[in-house]
Biotite code that builds the C-alpha atoms (Angstrom):
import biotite.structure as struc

atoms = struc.array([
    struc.Atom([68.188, -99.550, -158.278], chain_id="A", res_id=1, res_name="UNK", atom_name="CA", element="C"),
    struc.Atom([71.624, -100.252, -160.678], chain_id="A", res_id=2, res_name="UNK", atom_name="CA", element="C"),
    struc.Atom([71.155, -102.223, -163.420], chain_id="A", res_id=3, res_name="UNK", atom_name="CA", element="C"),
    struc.Atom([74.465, -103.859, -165.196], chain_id="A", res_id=4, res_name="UNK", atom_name="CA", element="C"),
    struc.Atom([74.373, -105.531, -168.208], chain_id="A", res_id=5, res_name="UNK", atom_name="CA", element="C"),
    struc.Atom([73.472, -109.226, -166.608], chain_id="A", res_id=6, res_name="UNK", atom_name="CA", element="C"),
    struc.Atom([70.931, -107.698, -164.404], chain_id="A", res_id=7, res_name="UNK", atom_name="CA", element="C"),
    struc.Atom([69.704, -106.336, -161.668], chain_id="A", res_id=8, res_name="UNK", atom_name="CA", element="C"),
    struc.Atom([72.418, -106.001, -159.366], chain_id="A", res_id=9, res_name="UNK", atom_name="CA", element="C"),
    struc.Atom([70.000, -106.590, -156.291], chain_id="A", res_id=10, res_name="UNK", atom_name="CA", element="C"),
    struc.Atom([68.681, -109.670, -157.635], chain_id="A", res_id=11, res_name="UNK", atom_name="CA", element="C"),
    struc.Atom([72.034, -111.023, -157.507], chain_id="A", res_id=12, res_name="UNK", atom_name="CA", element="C"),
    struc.Atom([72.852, -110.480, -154.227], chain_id="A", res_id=13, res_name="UNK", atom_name="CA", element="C"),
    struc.Atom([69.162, -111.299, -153.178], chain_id="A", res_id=14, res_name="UNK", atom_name="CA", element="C"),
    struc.Atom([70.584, -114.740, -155.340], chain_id="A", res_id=15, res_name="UNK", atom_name="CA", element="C"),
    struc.Atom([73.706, -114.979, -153.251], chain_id="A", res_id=16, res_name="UNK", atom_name="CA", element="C"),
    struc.Atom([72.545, -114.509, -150.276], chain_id="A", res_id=17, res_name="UNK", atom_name="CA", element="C"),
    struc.Atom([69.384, -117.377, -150.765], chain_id="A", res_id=18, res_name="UNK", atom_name="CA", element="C"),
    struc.Atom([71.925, -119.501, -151.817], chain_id="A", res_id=19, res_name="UNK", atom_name="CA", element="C"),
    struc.Atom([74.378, -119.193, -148.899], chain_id="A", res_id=20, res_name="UNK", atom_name="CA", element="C"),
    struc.Atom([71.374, -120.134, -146.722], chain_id="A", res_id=21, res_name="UNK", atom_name="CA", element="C"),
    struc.Atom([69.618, -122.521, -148.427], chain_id="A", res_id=22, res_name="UNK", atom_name="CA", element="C"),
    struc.Atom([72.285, -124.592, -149.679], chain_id="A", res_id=23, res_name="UNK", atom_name="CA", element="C"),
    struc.Atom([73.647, -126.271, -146.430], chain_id="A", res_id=24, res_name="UNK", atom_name="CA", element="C"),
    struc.Atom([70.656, -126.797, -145.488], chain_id="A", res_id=25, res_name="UNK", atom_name="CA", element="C"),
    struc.Atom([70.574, -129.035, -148.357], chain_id="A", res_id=26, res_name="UNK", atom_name="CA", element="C"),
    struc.Atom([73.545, -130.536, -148.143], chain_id="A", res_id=27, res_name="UNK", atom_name="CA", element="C"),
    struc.Atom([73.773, -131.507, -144.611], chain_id="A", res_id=28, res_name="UNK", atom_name="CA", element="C"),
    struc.Atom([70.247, -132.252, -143.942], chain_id="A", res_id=29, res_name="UNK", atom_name="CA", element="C"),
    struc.Atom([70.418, -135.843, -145.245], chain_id="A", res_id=30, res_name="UNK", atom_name="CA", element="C"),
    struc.Atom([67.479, -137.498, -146.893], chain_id="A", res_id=31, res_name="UNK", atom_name="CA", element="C"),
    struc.Atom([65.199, -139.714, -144.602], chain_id="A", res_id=32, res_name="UNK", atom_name="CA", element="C"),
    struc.Atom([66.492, -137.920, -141.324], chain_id="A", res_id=33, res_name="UNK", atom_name="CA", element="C"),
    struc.Atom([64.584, -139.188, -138.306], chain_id="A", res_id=34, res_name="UNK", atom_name="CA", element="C"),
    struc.Atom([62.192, -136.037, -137.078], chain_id="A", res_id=35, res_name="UNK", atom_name="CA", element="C"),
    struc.Atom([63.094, -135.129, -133.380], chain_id="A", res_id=36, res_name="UNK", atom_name="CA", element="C"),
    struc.Atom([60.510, -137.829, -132.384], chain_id="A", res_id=37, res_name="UNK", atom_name="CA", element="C"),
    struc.Atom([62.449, -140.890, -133.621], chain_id="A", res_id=38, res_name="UNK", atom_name="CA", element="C"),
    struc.Atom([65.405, -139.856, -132.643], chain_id="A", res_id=39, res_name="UNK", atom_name="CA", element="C"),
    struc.Atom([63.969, -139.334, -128.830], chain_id="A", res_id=40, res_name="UNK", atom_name="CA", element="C"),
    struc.Atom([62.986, -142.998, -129.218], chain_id="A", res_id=41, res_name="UNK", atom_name="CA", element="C"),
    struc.Atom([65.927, -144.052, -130.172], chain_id="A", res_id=42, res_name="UNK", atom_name="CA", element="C"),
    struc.Atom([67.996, -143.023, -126.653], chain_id="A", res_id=43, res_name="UNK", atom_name="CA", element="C"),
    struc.Atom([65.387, -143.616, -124.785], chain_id="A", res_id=44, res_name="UNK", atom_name="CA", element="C"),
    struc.Atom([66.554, -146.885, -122.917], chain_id="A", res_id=45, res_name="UNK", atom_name="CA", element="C"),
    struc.Atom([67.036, -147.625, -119.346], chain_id="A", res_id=46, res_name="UNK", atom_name="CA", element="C"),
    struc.Atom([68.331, -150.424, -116.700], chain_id="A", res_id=47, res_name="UNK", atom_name="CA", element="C"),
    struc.Atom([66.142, -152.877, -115.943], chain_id="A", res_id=48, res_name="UNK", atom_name="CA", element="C"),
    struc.Atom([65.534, -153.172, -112.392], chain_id="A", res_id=49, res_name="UNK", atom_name="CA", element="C"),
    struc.Atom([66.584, -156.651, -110.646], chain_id="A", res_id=50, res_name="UNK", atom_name="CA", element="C"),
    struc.Atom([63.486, -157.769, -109.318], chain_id="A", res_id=51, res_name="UNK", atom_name="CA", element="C"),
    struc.Atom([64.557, -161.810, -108.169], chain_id="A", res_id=52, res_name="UNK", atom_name="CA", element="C"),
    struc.Atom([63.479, -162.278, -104.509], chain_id="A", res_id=53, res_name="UNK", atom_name="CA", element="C"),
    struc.Atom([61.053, -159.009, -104.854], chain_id="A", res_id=54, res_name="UNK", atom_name="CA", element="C"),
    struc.Atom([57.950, -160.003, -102.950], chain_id="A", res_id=55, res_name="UNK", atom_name="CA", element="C"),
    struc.Atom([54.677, -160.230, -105.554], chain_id="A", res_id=56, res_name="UNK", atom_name="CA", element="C"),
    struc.Atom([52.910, -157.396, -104.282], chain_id="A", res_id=57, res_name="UNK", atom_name="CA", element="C"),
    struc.Atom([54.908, -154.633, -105.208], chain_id="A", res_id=58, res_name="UNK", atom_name="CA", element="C"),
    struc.Atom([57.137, -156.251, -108.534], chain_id="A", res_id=59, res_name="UNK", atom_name="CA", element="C"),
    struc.Atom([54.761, -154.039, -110.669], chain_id="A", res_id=60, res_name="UNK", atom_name="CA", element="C"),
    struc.Atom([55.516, -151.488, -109.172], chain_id="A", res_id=61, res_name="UNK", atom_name="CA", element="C"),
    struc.Atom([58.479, -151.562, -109.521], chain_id="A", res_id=62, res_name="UNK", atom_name="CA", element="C"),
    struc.Atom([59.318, -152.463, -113.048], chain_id="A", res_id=63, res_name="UNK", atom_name="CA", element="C"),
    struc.Atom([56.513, -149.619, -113.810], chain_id="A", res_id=64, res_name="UNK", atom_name="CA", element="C"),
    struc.Atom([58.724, -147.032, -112.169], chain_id="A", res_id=65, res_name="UNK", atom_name="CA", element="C"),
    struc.Atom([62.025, -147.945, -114.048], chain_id="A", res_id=66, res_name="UNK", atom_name="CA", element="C"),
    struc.Atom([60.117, -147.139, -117.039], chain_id="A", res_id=67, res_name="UNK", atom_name="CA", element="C"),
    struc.Atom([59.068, -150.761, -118.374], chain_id="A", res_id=68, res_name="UNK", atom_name="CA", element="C"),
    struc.Atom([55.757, -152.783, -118.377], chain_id="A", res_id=69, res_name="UNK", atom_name="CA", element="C"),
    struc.Atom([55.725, -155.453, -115.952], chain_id="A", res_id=70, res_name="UNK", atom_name="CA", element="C"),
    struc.Atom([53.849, -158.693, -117.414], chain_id="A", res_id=71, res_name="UNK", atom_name="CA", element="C"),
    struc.Atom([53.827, -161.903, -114.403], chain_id="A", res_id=72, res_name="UNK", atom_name="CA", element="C"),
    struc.Atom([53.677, -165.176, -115.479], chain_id="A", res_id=73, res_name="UNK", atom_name="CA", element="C"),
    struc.Atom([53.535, -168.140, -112.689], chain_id="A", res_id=74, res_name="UNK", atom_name="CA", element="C"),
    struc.Atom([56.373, -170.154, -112.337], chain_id="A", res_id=75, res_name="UNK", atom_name="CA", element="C"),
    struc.Atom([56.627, -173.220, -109.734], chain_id="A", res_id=76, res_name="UNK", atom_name="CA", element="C"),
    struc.Atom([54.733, -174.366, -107.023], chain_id="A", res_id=77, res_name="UNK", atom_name="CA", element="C"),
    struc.Atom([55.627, -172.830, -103.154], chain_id="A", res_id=78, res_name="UNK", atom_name="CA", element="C"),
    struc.Atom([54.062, -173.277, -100.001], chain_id="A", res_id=79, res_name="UNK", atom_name="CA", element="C"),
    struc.Atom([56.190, -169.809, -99.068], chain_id="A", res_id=80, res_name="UNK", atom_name="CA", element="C"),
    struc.Atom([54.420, -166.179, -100.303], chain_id="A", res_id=81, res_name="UNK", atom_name="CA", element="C"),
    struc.Atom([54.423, -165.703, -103.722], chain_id="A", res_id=82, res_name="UNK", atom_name="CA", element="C"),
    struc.Atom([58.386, -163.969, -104.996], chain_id="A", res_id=83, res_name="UNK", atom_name="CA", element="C"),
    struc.Atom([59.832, -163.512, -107.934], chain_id="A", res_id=84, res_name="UNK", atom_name="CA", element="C"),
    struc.Atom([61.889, -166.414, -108.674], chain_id="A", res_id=85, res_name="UNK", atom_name="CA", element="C"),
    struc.Atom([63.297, -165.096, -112.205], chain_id="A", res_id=86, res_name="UNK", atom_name="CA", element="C"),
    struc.Atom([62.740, -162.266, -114.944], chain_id="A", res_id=87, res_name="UNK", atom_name="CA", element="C"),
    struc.Atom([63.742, -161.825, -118.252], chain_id="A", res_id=88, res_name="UNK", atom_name="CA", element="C"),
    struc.Atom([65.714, -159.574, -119.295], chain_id="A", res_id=89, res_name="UNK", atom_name="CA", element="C"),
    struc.Atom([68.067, -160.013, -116.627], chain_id="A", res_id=90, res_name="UNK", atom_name="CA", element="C"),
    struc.Atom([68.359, -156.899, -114.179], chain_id="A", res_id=91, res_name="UNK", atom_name="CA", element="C"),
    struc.Atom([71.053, -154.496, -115.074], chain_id="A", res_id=92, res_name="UNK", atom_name="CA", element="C"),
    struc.Atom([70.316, -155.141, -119.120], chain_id="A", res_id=93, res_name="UNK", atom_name="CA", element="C"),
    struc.Atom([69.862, -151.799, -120.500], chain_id="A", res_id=94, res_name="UNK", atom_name="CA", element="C"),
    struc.Atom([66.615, -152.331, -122.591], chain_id="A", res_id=95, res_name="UNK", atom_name="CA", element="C"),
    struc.Atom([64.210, -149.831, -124.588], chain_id="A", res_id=96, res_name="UNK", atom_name="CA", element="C"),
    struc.Atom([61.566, -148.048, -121.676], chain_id="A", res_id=97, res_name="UNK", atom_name="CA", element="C"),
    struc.Atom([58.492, -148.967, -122.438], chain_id="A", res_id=98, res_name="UNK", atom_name="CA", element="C"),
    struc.Atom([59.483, -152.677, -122.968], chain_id="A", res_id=99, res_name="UNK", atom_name="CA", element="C"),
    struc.Atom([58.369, -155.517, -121.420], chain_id="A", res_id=100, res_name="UNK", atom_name="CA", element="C"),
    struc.Atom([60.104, -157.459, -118.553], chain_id="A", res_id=101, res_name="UNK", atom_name="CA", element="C"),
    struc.Atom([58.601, -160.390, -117.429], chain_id="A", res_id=102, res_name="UNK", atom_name="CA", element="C"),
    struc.Atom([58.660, -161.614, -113.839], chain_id="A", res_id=103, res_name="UNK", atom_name="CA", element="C"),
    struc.Atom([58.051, -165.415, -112.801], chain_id="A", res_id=104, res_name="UNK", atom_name="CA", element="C"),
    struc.Atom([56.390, -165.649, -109.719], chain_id="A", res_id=105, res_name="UNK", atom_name="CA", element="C"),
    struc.Atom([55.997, -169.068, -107.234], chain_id="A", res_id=106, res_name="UNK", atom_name="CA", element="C"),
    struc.Atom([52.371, -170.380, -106.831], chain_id="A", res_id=107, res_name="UNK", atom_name="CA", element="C"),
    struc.Atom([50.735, -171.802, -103.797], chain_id="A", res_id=108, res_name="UNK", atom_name="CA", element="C"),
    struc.Atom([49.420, -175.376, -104.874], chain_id="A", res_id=109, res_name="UNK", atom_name="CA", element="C"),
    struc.Atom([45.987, -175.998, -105.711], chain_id="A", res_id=110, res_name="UNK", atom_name="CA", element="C"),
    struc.Atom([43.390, -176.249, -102.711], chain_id="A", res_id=111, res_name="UNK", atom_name="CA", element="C"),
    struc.Atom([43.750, -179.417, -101.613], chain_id="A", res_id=112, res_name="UNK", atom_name="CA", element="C"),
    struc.Atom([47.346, -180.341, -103.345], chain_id="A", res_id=113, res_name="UNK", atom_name="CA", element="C"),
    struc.Atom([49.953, -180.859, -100.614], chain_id="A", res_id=114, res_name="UNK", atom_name="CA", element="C"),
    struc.Atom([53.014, -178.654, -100.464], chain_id="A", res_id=115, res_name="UNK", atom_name="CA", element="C"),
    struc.Atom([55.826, -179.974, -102.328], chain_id="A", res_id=116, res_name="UNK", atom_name="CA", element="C"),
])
């Protein structure tokens, strides 16, 4: 090994060379950078399915198979089979998977209640 009068000359390229690899990794690594797991969060989104007029049995389904959880709430009374009647968020919104979308479904009256 060559020593010069500010040192080893290895050490200084050992230095130079650390330094050419470690510092753009510091400057373009910015602080608080989302880990690959955020950032696969963040795009994943997807188009909610229309589901108005969808019969009740297989709505679940699916929502479930766009990516989204299906919730049903009841909406009005129907002597007809139960069908979606509405859903929110609209179908075609682009929405996070995994979300919720909620379809309304029509009710048979109450034994006994007439049809409307």
């Amino acid at each position: 090994m060559h020593w010069s009068r500010g040192g080893p000359t290895l050490l200084r390229l050992m230095t130079g060379v650390l330094a050419a690899v470690l510092v753009p990794l510091l400057v373009f690594a910015p602080s608080g950078a989302a880990s690959a797991e955020q950032v696969s969060v963040r795009e994943s989104t997807g188009v909610v399915p229309n589901v108005v007029g969808t019969s009740f049995s297989n709505v679940g389904d699916v929502i479930e198979a766009a990516g989204f959880v299906a919730e049903i709430r009841p909406a009005w009374v129907d002597c007809g089979p139960p069908r979606v009647v509405d859903q929110s968020p609209v179908g075609g919104t682009v929405a996070p998977l995994g979300s919720t979308v909620v379809a309304y479904i029509t009710q048979w009256p109450a034994q006994g209640d007439p049809c409307p």
